[in-house]
N, C-alpha and C positions, 0 to 999 in steps of 0.2 A: 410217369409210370416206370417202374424199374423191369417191368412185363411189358406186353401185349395184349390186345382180347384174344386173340388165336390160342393164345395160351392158356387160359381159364378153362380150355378141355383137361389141360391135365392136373388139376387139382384134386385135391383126395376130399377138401371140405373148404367151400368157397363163405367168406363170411360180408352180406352186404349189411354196412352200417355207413349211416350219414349220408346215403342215394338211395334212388327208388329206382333202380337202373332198368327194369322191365318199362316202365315208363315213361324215365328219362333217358335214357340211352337203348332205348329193341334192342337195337342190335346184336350190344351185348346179353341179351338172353338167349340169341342161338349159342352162342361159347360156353355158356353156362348149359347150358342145354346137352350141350356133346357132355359136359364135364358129369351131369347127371345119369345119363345114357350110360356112364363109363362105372357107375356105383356111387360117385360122390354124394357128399351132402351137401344142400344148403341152408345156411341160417339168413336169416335177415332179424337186424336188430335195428330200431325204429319206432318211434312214439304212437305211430298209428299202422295201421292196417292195411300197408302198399297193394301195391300190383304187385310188386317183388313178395311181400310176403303169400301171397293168395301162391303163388307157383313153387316157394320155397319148402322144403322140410319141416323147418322150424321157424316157430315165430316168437321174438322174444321184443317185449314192449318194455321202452326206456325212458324216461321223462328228460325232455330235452335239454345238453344244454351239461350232462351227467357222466359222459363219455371216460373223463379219466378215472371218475370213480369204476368204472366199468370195466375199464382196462388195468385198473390197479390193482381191483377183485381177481385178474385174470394171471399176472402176473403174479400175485400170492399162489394162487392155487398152483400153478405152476412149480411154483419152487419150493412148493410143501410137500407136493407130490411127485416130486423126483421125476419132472415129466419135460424138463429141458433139454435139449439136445447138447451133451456133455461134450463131444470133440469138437462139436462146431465152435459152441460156446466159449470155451479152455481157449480154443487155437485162434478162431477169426475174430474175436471180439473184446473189448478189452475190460472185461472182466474179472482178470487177474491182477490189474494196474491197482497201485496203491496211489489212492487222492491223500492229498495235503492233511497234515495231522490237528489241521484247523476246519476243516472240513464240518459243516455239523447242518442240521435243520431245527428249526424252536418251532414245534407243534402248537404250542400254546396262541404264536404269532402269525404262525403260517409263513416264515420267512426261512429260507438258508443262510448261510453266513456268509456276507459279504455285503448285506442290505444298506442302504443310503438313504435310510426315513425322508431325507430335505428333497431327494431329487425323484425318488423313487424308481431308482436302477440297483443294480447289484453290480460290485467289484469282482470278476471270477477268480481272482487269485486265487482263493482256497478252495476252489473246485479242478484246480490242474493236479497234475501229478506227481509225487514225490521223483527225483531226477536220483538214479542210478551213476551215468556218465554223460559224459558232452564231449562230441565231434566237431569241430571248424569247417567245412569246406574248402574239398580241396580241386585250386582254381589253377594249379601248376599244371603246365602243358604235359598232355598225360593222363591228369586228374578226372576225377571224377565230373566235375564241373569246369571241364576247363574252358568253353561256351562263355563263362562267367565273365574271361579275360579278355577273350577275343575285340580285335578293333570294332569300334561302332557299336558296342555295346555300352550302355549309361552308368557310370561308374554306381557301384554302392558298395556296402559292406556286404562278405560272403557270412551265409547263416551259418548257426550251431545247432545242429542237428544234438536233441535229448535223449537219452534211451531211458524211460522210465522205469523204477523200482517192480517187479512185478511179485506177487504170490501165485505159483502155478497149482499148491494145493487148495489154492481158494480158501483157506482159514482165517488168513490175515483182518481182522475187522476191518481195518481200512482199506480193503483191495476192494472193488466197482462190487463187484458179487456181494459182500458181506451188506455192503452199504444200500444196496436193493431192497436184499432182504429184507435188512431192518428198515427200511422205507413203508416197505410195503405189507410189514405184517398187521398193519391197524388195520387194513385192506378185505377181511376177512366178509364169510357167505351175508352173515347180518347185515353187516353195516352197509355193505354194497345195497343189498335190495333193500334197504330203507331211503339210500340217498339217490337211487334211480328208479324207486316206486316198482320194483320188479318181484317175479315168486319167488323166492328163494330157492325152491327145487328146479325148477326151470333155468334158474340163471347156473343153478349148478350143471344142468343138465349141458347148457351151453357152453361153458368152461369145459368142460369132460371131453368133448366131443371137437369143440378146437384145438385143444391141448395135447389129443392124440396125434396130430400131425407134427408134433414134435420127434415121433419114430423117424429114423434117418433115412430108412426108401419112403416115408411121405412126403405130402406137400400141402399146406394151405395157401391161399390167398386173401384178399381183403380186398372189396369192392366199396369205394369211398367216393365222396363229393361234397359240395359246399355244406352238407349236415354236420361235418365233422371243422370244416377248417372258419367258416362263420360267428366265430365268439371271438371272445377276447383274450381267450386262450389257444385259438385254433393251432396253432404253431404245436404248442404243446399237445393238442390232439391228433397231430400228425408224427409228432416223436414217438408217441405212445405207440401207434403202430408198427413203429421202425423197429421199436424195443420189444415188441410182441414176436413179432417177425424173426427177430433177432437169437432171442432164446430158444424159439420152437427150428432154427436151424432152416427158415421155410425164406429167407432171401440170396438170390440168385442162384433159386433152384427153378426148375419147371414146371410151372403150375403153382407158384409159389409168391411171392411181391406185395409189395406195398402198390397198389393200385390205381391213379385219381381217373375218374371216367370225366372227362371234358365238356363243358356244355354248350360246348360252339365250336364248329370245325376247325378253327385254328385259333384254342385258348391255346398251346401248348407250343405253339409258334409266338405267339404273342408275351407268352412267360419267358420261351428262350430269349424273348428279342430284350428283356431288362426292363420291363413296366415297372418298376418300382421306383421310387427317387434314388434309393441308394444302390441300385444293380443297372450294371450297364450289360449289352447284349453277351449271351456266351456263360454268364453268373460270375461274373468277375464284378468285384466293387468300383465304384465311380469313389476321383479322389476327393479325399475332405481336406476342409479348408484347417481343420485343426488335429487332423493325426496324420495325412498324406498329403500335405501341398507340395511335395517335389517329386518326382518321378523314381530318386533311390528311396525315398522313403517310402513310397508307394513298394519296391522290389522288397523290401526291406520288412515292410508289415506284412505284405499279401501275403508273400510266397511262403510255401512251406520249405522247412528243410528237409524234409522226406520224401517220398512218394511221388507220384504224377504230377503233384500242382508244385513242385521244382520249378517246372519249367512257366510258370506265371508272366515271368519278366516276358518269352517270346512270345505270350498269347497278346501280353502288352502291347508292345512296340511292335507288331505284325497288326494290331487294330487302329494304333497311332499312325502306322503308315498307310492305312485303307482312307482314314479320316483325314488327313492332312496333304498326303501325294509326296509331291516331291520337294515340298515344303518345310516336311518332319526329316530333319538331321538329326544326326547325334548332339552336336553345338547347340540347338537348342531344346533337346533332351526330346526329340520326335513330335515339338508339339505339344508336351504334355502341358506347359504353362496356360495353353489354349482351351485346354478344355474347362469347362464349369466348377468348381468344388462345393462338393455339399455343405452349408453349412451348421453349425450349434442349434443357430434360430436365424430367423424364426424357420417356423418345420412347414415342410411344404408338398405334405403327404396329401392327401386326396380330401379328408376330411379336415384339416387343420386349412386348407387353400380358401373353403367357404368361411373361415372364421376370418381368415387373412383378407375377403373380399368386405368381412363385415367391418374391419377397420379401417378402410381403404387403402391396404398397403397393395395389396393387387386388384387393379385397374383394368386388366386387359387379358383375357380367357379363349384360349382355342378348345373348343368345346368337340373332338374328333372321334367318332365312331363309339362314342357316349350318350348316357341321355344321364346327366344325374340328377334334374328335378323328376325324375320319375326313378330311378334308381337307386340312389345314395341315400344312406338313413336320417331321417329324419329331415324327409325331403324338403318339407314347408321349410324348412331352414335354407334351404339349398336355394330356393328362389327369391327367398326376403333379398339372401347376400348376392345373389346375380342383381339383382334391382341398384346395388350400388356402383357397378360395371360401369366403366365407360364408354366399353366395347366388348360384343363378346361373340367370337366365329364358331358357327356351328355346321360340321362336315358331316353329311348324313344321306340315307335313302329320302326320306318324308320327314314334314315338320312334324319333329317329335316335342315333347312338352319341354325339352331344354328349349327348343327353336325358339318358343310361342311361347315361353312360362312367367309373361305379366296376362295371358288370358285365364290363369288358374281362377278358380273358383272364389279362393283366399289372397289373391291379388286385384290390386288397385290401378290398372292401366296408367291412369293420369299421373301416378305419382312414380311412375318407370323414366326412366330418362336414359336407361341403357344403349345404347344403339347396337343392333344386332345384325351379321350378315350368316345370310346362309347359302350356304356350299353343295349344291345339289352332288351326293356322290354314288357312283356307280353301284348295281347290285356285286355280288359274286359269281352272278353268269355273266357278267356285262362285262369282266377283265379278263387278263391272263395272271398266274402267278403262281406263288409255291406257297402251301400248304402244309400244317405239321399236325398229325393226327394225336389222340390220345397215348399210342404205341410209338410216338416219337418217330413217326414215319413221315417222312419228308415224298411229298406228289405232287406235280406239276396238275393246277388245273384249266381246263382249255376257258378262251371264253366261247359263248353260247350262241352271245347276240348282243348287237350294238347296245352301248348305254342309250336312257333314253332322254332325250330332247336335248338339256345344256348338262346333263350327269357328267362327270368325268373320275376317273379314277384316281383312288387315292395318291399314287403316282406321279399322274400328270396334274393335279391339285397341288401338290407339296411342290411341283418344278415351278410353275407359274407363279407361287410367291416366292421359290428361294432367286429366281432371276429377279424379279423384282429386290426384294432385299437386298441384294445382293449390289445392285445395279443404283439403291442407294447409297448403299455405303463405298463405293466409288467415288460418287458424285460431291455426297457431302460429309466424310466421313465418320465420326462418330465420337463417342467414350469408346470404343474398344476393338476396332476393325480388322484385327490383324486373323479370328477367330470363322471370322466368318468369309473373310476376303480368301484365307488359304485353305478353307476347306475344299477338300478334292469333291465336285459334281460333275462327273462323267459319262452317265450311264446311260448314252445314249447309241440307239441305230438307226442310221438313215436318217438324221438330225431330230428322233422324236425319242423322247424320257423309253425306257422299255425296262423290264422288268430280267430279263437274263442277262444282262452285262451286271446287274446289282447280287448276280446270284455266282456271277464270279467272285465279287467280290468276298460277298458272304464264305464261300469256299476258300478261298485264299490262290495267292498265285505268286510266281516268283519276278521280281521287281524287275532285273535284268532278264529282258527279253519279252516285257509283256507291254504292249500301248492301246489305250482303250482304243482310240479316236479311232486308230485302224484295225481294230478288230484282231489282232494278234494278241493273244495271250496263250502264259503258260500255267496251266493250272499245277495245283497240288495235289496227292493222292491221300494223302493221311498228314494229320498236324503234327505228326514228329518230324514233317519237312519244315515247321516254321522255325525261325529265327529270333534271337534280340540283339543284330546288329543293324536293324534296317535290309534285309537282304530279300525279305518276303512282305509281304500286305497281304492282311486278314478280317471279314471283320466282324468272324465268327466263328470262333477256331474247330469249336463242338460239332460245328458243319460239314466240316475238311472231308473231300469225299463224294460228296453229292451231285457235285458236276466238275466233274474231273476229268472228263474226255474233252481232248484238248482237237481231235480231229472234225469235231461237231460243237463247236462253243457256242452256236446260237440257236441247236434241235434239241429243246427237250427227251426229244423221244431217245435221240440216242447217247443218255445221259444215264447214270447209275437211279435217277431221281422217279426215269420216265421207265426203268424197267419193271413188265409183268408177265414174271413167270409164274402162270397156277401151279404150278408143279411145288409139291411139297417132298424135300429131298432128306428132310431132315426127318422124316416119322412123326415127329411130336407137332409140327402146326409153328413151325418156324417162319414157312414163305420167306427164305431168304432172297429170293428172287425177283420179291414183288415190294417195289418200290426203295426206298433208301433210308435206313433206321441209325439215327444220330446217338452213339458217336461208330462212323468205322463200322454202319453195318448192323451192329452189335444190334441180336433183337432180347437178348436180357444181362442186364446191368451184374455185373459182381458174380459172373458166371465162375470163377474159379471156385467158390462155395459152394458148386454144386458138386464139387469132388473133395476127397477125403484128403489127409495132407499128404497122402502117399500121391494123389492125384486119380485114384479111383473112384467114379463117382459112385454119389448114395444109391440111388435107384441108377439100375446100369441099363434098365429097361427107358430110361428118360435120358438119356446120355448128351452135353452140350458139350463138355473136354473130359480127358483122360491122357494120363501120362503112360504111355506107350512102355514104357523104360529106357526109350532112345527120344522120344519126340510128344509135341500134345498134339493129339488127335483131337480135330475144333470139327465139333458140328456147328457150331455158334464159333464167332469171332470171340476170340480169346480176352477176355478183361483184364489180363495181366501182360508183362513184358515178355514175349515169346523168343526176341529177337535173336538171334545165332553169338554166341558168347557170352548175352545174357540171362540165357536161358534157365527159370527158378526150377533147379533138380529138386521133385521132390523128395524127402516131406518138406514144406513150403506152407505157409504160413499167411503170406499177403495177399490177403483175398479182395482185403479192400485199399488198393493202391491209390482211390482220391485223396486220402486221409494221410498225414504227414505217420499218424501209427501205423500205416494201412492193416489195421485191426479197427473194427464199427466199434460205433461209441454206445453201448449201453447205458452209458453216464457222460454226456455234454457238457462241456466248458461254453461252449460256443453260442446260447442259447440267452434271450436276454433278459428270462425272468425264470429261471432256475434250470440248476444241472438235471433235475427227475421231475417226469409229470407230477403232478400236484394239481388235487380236485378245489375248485372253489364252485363258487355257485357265480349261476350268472349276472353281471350286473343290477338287474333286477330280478329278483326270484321270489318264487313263492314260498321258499323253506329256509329254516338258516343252514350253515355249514357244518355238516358233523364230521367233519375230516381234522378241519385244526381251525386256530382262530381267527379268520380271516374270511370276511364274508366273500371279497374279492378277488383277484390276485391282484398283490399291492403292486404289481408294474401297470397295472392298465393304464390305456392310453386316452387323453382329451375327456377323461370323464368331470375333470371340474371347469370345464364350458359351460358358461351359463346355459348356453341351447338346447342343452343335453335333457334341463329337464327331468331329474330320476322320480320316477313313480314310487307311493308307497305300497305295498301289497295289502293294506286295509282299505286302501282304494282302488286298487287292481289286480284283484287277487286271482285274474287268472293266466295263465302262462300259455304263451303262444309262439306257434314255427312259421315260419314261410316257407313254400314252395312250388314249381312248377308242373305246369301241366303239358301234357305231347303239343297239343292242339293249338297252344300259344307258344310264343318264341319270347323272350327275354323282358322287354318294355313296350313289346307287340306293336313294335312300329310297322314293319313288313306283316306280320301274319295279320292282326286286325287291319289290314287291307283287302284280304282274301274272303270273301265271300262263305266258299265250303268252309276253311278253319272256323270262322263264327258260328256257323251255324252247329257245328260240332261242339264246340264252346264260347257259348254267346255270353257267359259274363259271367265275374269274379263270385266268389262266395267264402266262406266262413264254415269250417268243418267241425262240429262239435258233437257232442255224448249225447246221448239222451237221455243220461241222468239232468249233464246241466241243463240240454233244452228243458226239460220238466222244471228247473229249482228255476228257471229265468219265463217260464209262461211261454216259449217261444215252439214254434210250428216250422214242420220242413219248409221250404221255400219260403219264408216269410223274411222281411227285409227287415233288420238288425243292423244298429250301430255301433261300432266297435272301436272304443275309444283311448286316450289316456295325456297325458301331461303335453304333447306334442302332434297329437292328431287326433283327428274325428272322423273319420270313415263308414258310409253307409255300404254294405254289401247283402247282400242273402243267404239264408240259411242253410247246412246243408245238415240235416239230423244226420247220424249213421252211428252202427256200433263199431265202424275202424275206429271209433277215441274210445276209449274207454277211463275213466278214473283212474289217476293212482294213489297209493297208499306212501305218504313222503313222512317218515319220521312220524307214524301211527296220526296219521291227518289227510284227509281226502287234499285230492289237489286234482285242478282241472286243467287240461294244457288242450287248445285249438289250434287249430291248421288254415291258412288264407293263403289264395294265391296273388298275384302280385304284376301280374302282365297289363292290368288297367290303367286308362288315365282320359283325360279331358281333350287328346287332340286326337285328332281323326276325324272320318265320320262316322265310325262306325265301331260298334263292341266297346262306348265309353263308357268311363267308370272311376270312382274317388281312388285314389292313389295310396295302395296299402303301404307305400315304405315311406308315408309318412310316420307312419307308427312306430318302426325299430328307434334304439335311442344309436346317436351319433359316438360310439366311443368306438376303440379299435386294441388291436392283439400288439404290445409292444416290440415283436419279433418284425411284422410286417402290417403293421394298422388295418388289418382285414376287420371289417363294422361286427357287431353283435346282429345278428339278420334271425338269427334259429332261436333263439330264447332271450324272451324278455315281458311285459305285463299290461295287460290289458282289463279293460271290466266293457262286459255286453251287457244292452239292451234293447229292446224291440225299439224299432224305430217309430 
């Protein structure tokens, strides 16, 4: 979130699309609720008939899966009707920049230029920017970087800072502006609501009424979740909203943000901490084996010449020093040869792992705070290729269907030969630890009450095999010992694993003068104290801050993390007081955009900075360089100092299947593509996997979402244990029209099979007019709703296991599955 919920009171018109957040997230319907109380509007845009839309304004129904045509519609109408925010737009965004005069898109292909037919990637060369002038770095004592030079720093080359070509009248055809435009004038009222089966007036009405928050004392928001980031293009339907954001002048303002509402108390802890194969904690890249196998080519690629992320190298080598201790020297580049590097192939992303088990190249599976024969698409797949395992650990509350998954229905006990161990693990009242909310707010939570019987926490789980490991590779040592023998494991109190010595770490601390063992350390207050000469250890820079009293290094409470002030001092629902909001505080991202470039903000009645004309007045922690010498006098320009332009990218280089959203239809869909010629988007991911399976729409012609319900939690390990949640919702069902109930013979409550290339699943009916038909390209199309919290282990609330049905492909950006749209055909069972 580049927000908070606190903050969704000040919105002028909140738009929920891709979450049902009154239902999946309450909470956030009190924030929405003040924002209502205050005059705002709500939209909610959604295939079906939420709980969010029953409380909202407006309801506008979208066939799933349709989003960037949605947003493309939105983005036209925008810049037809002069409804952009023009300073913002001119000044913080780079809109003005001229792309490369090769630059182009073939609508007929649905391809931009730089396409690779063999490999199906794109080259971004010709999505950068025509180069104006180039600057070297200067690393002379004095210099701007002169950090660069200093002893114990890993030699590399000093970068060349570009200054791009710009048009400041916006006329240039090829400036980011001109090339929008013409992107997006196919984008037009028709075509949208023919390719998201919506009313034409209605979708107008919704455009109108978004698009006014592009006045400069407004603000919109965007309330989002796995509806929108669950395709194959999710990536791209999160640009979309950046780009929306962007134009209407409504990011790092108040009440304003690109939004994700969290679906478990620390997804967003979980995201900082580098879940992906190629992001390591912090969102810094993990090195590869074939564009960063050395530490200066790692400084070399990562780092920008520009802006904040300059400083890459000391996030580096302050995370090489947290990982490796006293082991990481300069002499051998801090360790870096130690760590892993990603490579070419084979790919070893979440879904490509169960293909890699079906060949036998992985043998051996730590299956931790997962369940993926119940989770992962196109589940029956997920447990064929556990079956070829020769081992596989599973860390969990209860035997979940991963634990137990040769007892599946569609498995053959006898013919398993897996060996499986399971790892009784602690609930979240059973531990202690730190926590990261939706609002990027960092909170210490207490434990409650002991684990129960042989449970232990993930903590003390992970110490008891790293000594063991560890205590092998001692004894007999290995292929590659040096890796694991000098990793720093220190994080103990009173000789037992503990969870606040790892929260120094994660903070950072200065290497001279700090010794775990005895409990003396010197923390850090902000990561502009980190270093790349080995001088500091970090091992999460974005953290820096969080536990930084150095007078209480082992009280939460009296730690930045464990503070709660109710007091709200800032007027607008800041709570800077109450708990600790990563980075530095900060409770909204890119706040210098909330002020004009003279530094006066839009709405003065919403105030986060203001340039005083001697100083900035910070109700909010300052998102830019405040510091004394450096101070940006406005007018001032760098609102977004992550980016090496520190101007937003309206048009992405960076992105791995095209510089501008672009609508395709879902992997499997019920309609063709009226945008351009490409049913697909030609980067998708693992779609020519045999397992994959693709349905045709003359045999499953009807289109279906997944989602969740309060009453169940995730793959209902912990709630289908709870007696009251069952009985609240005692089992899965199947959400359809009562037009389709009528054309399929089918009756409320009646038990229906719902099928396709890859699963069979029996669930129950649930008639209702939330689905209604839509009209796709002058052709009825029917799209249902199934929840997905069932399965076969427990005792209780079981049930066929709906994500057998999604097909296994993924988003080339970050292989997130197709889960929200893809094809089914019903029958009475």
């Amino acid at each position: 979130m580049t927000s908070h919920w606190c903050d969704f009171q000040n919105s002028d018109v909140i738009m929920t699309i891709g979450s049902n957040n009154v239902e999946n997230h309450p909470v956030s319907a009190k924030w929405v609720q003040k924002a209502l109380d205050n005059g705002a509007t709500w939209i909610v845009v959604d295939p079906r008939y939420t709980r969010s839309a029953e409380m909202a304004d407006i309801y506008c129904p979208i066939r799933s899966g349709t989003d960037i045509a949605f947003y493309g519609g939105l983005f036209n109408y925008i810049i037809e009707h002069d409804l952009w925010q023009h300073e913002y737009v001119l000044n913080y965004t780079n809109a003005s920049y001229l792309l490369n005069e090769d630059f182009s898109f073939d609508v007929n292909e649905g391809i931009f230029s730089g396409f690779d037919k063999e490999t199906a990637t794109y080259n971004a060369k010709t999505w950068h920017y025509q180069v104006e002038s180039e600057e070297q770095w200067d690393t002379s004592e004095g210099g701007a970087y002169a950090w660069a030079s200093k002893p114990g720093v890993p030699e590399f080359t000093p970068l060349t800072k570009e200054t791009p070509k710009k048009d400041m009248t916006l006329q240039d055809p090829m400036c980011v502006f001109q090339q929008m435009k013409k992107h997006y004038a196919r984008y037009d009222l028709d075509t949208v609501s023919s390719v998201c089966g919506m009313d034409k007036d209605l979708l107008e009405k919704v455009y109108s009424i978004y698009a006014s928050t592009g006045a400069p004392d407004k603000s919109g928001t965007i309330l989002y979740a796995l509806g929108q980031t669950q395709h194959h293009y999710g990536a791209q339907n999160c640009r979309s909203m950046a780009i929306l954001q962007l134009l209407l002048g409504n990011t790092g303002v108040p009440g304003g943000g690109v939004n994700a509402l969290r679906g478990e108390p620390n997804v967003q802890g979980a995201t900082d901490m580098g879940m992906l194969v190629a992001s390591q904690p912090g969102y810094l890249n993990w090195p590869t084996e074939y564009g960063t196998p050395s530490i200066a080519k790692w400084f070399e690629n990562e780092t920008y010449a520009d802006g904040y992320y300059t400083n890459k190298p000391k996030f580096l080598v302050s995370a090489l020093k947290e990982w490796f201790g006293d082991a990481a020297t300069v002499e051998n580049d801090y360790g870096y040869d130690w760590w892993p590097k990603v490579p070419k192939k084979p790919d070893y992303t979440i879904i490509s792992s169960f293909e890699l088990m079906n060949q036998g190249v992985i043998k051996g599976y730590f299956n931790w705070g997962m369940n993926p024969c119940h989770s992962a698409p196109n589940a029956s797949n997920v447990r064929r290729s556990m079956a070829n395992l020769d081992w596989l650990v599973v860390a969990d509350w209860v035997i979940t269907e991963s634990a137990s998954f040769w007892n599946a229905p569609d498995m053959n006990p006898a013919e398993v030969n897996t060996t499986v161990y399971f790892l009784p693990a602690a609930l979240i009242y059973e531990k202690p630890g730190i926590i990261v909310n939706s609002g990027r707010w960092l909170q210490w939570r207490y434990q409650a009450v002991e684990p129960w019987e042989e449970a232990k926490p993930d903590y003390e789980i992970c110490d008891v095999l790293w000594k063991e490991i560890v205590d092998l590779y001692k004894q007999e040592g290995g292929a590659n010992p040096d890796p694991i023998i000098n990793t720093k494991w220190d994080y103990y109190v009173d000789g037992k694993i503990d969870p606040r010595p790892v929260a120094w770490a994660l903070n950072g601390y200065k290497n001279d003068g700090t010794d775990f063992k005895s409990g003396k350390v010197d923390l850090l207050g902000t990561f502009g104290n980190l270093q790349a000469d080995g001088s500091t250890s970090c091992a999460m820079w974005i953290y820096t801050g969080f536990w930084k009293n150095n007078e209480a290094p082992l009280d939460p409470a009296e730690q930045p993390i464990g503070k709660r002030g109710g007091e709200d001092k800032s007027g607008i629902g800041l709570f800077s007081d109450w708990a600790f909001s990563w980075p530095l505080n900060r409770r909204i991202i890119y706040n210098r955009a909330s002020a004009d470039m003279n530094g006066k903000p839009w709405n003065p009645k919403k105030k986060l900075v203001e340039w005083t004309g001697e100083k900035w007045d910070q109700v909010d922690v300052a998102d830019f360089v405040t510091a004394s010498g450096d101070t940006p006098v406005p007018p001032n320009n760098k609102a977004f100092f992550m980016l090496w332009e520190q101007n937003a990218r309206l048009e992405s280089y960076a992105m791995g299947d095209g510089p501008l959203p672009e609508h395709f239809e879902p992997f499997e869909s019920p309609a063709d593509n009226q945008m351009n010629g490409s049913q697909n988007s030609p980067c998708i991911r693992f779609a020519d996997y045999e397992s994959v399976k693709r349905g045709d729409r003359k045999d499953y012609p009807i289109a279906v979402t997944t989602y969740s319900v309060t009453e169940q939690w995730q793959t209902g390990g912990q709630t289908r244990s709870c007696p009251a949640l069952n009985e609240a919702m005692p089992q899965q069902f199947v959400e359809m029209s009562r037009e389709l109930a009528e054309e399929k013979g089918i009756e409320n409550g009646d038990l229906v099979r719902v099928f396709n290339n890859r699963g069979n699943v029996q669930v129950h009916a649930l008639v209702t007019p939330r689905f209604k038909p839509f009209k796709v390209n002058g052709e009825t199309v029917h799209q249902v709703g199934m929840t997905h919290h069932f399965g076969w282990a427990g005792e209780f609330a079981t049930g066929d296991v709906v994500n057998d049905l999604p097909p296994n492909v993924g988003d080339p950006n970050c292989q997130v599955p197709e889960y929200k749209a893809f094809l089914v055909n019903i029958e009475k069972a």
